[in-house]
C-alpha positions in Angstrom: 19.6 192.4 35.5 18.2 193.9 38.4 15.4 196.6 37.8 14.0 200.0 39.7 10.9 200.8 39.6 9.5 204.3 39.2 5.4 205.3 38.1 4.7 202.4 36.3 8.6 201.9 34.5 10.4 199.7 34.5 14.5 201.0 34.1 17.4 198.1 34.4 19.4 199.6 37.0 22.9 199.4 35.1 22.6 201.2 32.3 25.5 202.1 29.2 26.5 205.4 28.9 27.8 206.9 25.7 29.3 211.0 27.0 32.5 211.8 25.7 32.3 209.0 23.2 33.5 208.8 19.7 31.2 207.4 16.7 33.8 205.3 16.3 34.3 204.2 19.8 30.4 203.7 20.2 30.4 201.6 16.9 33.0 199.2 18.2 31.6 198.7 22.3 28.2 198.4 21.6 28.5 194.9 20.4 30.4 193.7 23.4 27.8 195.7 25.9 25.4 194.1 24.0 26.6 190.4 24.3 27.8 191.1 28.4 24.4 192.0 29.0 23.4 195.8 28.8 19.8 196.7 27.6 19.5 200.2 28.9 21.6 202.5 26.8 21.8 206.5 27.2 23.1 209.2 24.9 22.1 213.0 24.5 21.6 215.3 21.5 24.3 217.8 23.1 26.6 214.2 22.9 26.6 214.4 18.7 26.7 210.3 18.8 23.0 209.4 18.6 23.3 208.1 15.3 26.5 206.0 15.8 24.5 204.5 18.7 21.7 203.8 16.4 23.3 202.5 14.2 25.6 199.8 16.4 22.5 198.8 17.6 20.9 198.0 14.7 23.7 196.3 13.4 24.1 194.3 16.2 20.6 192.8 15.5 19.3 194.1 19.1 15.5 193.8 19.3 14.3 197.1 19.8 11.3 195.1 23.1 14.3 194.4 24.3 16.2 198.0 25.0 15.7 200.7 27.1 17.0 203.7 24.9 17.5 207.3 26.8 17.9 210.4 25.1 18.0 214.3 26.5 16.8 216.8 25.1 19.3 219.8 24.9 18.9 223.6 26.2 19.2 225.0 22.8 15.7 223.1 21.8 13.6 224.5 24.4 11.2 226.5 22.5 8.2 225.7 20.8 9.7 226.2 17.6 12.4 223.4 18.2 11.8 221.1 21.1 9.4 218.7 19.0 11.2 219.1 16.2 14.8 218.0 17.5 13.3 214.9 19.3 12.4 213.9 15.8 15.6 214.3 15.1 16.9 212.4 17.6 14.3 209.1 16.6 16.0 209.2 13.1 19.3 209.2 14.6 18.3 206.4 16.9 16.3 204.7 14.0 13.3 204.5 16.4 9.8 205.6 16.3 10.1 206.3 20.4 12.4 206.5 22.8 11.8 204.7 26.7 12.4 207.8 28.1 13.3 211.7 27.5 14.9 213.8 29.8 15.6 217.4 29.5 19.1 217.9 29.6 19.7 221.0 32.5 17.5 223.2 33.7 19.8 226.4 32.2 18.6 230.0 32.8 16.7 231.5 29.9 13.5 229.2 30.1 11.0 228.8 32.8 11.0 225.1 34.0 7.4 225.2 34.1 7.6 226.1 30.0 10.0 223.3 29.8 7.7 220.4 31.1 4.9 221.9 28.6 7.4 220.9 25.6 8.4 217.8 27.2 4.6 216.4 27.9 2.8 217.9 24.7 6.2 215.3 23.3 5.0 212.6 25.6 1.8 213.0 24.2 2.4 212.6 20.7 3.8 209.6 21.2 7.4 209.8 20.6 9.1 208.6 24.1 7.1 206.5 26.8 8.0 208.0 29.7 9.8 211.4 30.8 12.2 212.9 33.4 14.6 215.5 34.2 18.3 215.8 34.7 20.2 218.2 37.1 17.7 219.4 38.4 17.8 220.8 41.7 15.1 220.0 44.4 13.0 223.3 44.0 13.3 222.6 40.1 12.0 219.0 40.3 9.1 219.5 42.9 7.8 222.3 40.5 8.5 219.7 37.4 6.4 217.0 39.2 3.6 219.7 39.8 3.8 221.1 36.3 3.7 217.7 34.4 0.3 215.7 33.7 2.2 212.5 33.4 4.8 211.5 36.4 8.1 212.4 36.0 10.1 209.2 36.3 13.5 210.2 36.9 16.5 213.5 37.8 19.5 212.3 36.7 22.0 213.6 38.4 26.0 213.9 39.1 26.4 210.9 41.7 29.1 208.8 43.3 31.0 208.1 46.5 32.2 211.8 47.1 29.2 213.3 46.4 26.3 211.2 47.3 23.3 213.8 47.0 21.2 212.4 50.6 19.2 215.4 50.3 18.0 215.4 46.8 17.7 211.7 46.9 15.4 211.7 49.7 13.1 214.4 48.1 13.0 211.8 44.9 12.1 209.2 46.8 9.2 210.9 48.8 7.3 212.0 45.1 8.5 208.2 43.5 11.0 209.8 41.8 14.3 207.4 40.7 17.2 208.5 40.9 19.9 208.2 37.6 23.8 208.4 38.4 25.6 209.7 36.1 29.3 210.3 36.5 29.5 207.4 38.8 33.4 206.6 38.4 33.6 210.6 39.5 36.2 211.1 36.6 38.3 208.4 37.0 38.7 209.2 41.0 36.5 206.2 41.9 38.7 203.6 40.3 41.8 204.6 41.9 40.9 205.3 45.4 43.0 202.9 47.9 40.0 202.5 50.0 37.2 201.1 47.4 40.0 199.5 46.2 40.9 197.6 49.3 36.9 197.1 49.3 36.9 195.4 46.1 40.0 193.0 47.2 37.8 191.6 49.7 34.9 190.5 47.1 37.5 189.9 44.2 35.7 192.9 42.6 37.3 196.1 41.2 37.4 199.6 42.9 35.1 200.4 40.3 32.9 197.7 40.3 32.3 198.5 44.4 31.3 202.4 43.4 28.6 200.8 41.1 27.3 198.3 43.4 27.3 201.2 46.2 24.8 202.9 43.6 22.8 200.0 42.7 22.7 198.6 46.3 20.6 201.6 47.2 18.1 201.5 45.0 19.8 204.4 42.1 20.0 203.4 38.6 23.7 203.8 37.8 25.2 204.5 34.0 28.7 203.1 33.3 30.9 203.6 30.9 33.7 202.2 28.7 35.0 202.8 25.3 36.8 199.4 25.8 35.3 196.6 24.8 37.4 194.2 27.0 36.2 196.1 30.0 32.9 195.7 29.5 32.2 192.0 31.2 33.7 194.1 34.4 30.9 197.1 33.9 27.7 194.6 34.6 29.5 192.3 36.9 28.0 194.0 39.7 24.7 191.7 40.7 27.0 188.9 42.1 27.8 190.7 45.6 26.7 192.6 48.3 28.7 194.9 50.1 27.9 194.5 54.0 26.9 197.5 56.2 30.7 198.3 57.1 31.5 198.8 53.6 28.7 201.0 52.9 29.4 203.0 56.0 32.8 203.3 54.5 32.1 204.5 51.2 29.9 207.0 52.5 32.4 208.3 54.5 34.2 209.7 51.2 31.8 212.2 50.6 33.6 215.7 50.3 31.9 219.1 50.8 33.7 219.9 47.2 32.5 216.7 45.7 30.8 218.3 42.8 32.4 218.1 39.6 29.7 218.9 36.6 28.9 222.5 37.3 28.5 224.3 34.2 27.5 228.2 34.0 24.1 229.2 32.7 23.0 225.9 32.8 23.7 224.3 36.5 20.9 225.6 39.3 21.6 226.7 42.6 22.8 223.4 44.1 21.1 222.3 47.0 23.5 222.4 49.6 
């Protein structure tokens, strides 16, 4: 499994996502993800499946040196009187003592971000995650994260994928050693049925949706896939095998869309960079 590397982590650059997923559905893929390959799993508190994730894990026998578990932390819990509290919550679900890394969720509008990054390093410091980062976080947002935090902020996950590719944000991660996560990769189900990627993939034997996670990996993001199918799986990770040449990535960037967004939530999205 390839790897990106970001402060002193290490973060396989495939990951497994769990959003939208039901206990159920996590119960039954995370064997197969397991056995195709994946190490680096993320879930959410605001997701309600932490537990079903820790439990298919630990049914599955998975050595816990061996995973890269991800967890966010969710805009409710950001006060003093909650934040610590919930990420212990979140262990028990998990059936960890730590998680690899914990982001807060969004940056929403009734907390200052500086207040936030207090919470998240005084959780750093006690021991219960290794490393921490952000998510949807704008690039105002994380440059005043990076300054805030006494421990580096390792990650902004973000909404990322052919039509909306983020150069601007990206580039401001990669000048403070930032990685960047991609989440949403498949862009709803847009990515695997575009004729173009798809016309991609028939020249590698790959799938249209295999090409939108290579473009990710291939320049240096961490991507998170998803599928509540377990025969689909194998497909998600086959992705290290290929290289798209420099047409193909012209290509793909070529989708992007000046309405390319897609996760914009009230009260809880910032003022996008444009």
């Amino acid at each position: 499994m390839q790897t990106v590397t970001a402060h002193g982590t290490t973060i396989p650059a495939l990951g497994f996502g769990v959003f939208r997923m039901a206990d159920a559905e996590v119960e039954r893929v995370i064997p197969a993800a397991l056995e195709a390959g994946f190490r680096h799993f993320d879930t959410a508190q605001i997701y309600e499946n932490e537990a079903a994730l820790g439990r298919a894990l630990q049914a599955a026998g998975a050595r816990r040196d061996e995973l890269f578990l991800t967890t966010k932390v969710w805009v409710d819990n950001y006060s003093d009187d909650r934040f610590a509290p919930s990420v212990d919550e979140s262990l028990d679900r998990l059936r960890v003592d730590q998680v690899d890394l914990l982001l807060l969720h969004w940056p929403a509008d009734k907390v200052p971000v500086a207040e936030q990054i207090e919470m998240l390093n005084a959780v750093r410091a006690s021991g219960k995650t290794r490393f921490i980062g952000v998510s949807n976080q704008n690039i105002a947002q994380m440059q005043e994260s990076i300054e805030h935090s006494g421990v580096p902020i390792v990650t902004n996950q973000i909404e990322l994928h052919p039509y909306l590719p983020q150069h601007r944000l990206s580039a401001a991660a990669k000048e403070n050693g930032v990685a960047v996560t991609a989440y949403y990769s498949m862009a709803d189900g847009a990515v695997p049925q575009d004729k173009m990627l798809q016309q991609i993939g028939a020249k590698y034997g790959k799938s249209a949706a295999q090409v939108g996670l290579r473009w990710l990996v291939q320049q240096g993001y961490i991507a998170l896939s998803k599928t509540a199918n377990p025969a689909r799986v194998a497909e998600n990770i086959a992705i290290f095998d290929f290289t798209l040449d420099d047409g193909d990535m012209i290509a793909i960037a070529n989708l992007a869309q000046p309405d390319g967004r897609l996760v914009n939530p009230p009260s809880l999205a910032p003022a996008w960079d444009v």
